[in-house]
N, C-alpha and C positions, 0 to 999 in steps of 0.2 A: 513628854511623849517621845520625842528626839531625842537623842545623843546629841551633844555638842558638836562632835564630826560628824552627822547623819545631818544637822540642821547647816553646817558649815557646805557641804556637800551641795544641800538642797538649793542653799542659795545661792552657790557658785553655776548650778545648772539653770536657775531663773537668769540670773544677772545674764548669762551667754546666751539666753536662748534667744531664738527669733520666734515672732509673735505669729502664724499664720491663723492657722483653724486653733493650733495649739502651739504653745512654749515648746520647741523645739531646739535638740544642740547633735551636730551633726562632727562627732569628736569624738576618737579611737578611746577606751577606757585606759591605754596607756599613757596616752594624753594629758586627759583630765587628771590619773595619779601622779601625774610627774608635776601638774601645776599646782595638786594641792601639797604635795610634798609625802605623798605616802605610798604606799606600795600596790600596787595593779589588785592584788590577793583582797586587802584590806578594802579599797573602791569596791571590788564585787560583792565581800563582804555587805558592806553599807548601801551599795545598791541592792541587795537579794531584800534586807531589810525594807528599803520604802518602797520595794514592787508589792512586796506583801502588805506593807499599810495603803498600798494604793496611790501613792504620793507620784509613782512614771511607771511607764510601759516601756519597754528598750527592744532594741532589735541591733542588727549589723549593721555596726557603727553611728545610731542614735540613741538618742533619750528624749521620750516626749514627758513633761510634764503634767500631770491631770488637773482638771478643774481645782482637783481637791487639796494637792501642792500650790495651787496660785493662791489659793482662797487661803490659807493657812500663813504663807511668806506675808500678802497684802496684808493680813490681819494685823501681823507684828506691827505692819508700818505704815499703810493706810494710804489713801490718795491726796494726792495736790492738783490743784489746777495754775497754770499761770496763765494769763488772759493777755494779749500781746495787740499794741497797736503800731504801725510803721509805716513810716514817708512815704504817702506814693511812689515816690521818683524813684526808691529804693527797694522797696518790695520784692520784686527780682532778686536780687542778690542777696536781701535778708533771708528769704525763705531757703534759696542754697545752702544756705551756713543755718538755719534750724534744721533743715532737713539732717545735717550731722550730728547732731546730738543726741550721744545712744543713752540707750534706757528711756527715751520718751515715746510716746507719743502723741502725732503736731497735728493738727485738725487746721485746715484754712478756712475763714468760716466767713459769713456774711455780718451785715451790721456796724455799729460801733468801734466794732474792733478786728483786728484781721485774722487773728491764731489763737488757736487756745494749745497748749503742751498741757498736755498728762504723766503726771510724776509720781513718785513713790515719796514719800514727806519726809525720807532719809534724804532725796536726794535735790531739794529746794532750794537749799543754800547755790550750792555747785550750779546748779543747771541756769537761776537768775542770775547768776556771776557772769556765765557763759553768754546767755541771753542779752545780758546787760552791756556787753561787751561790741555785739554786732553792729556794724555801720547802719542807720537808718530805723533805730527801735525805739519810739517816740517814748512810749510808757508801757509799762507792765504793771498786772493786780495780781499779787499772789492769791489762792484760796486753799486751805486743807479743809478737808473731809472730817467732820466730828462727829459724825453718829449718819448712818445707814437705813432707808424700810424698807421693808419687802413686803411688797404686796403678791397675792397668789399671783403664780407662774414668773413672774418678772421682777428685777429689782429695779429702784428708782436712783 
């Protein structure tokens, strides 16, 4: 359905964006062409393309991603969870050093265990390396995502 450079593109703007209401990248389209290596003309090019499929909405000097861009990138690669337990005495300072770990997101949670990180299942490897690394992280459970329901209105 993509181009090579249309999906190269696509994912260059998820990996950057920030997650608020929406995947958002707040980057001059000079920017962006210069970091993918191609020409301002060619980005707009490629950008007029996925506004038409629906994939971002753009404005002066952003790019919002749509549902329909998230849902398409995740498909490729699907979710991870890592489930995170840590030293009381440490806690503090573990959770400063997860809170840097970009492309996740860290949920401090109650129970058993203290964290759960939300991951893209490309990026598992790296992120438990990183995780594994922090002073005071007792144990970690990896889990990926193998199959999805949807039930009317909501997914599970």
């Amino acid at each position: 359905m993509l181009t090579k450079r249309e999906y190269e593109i696509l994912k260059k703007l998820y990996d950057e964006s920030e997650k608020i209401d929406v995947y958002t990248v707040e980057k001059s389209q000079e920017e962006i062409s210069e970091e993918l290596g191609i020409t301002r003309q060619a980005l707009n090019n490629h950008l007029r393309e996925l506004r038409e499929l629906e994939f971002i909405r753009t404005g002066r000097k952003f790019i919002d991603l749509t549902d329909r861009a998230v849902k398409y990138l995740e498909r490729d690669d699907g979710k991870s969870y890592i489930f995170i337990k840590i030293k009381p005495n440490l806690r503090k300072e573990a959770f400063e050093k997860l809170k840097k770990i970009e492309s996740a997101e860290i949920f401090r949670v109650t129970g058993e265990i203290d964290a759960i990180v939300s991951i893209n299942k490309s990026q598992l490897d790296g992120t438990l390396n990183k995780i594994n690394s922090i002073r005071g992280i007792e144990q970690t459970s990896a889990h990926m995502v193998i199959q999805s329901f949807e039930q009317k209105g909501h997914k599970c």
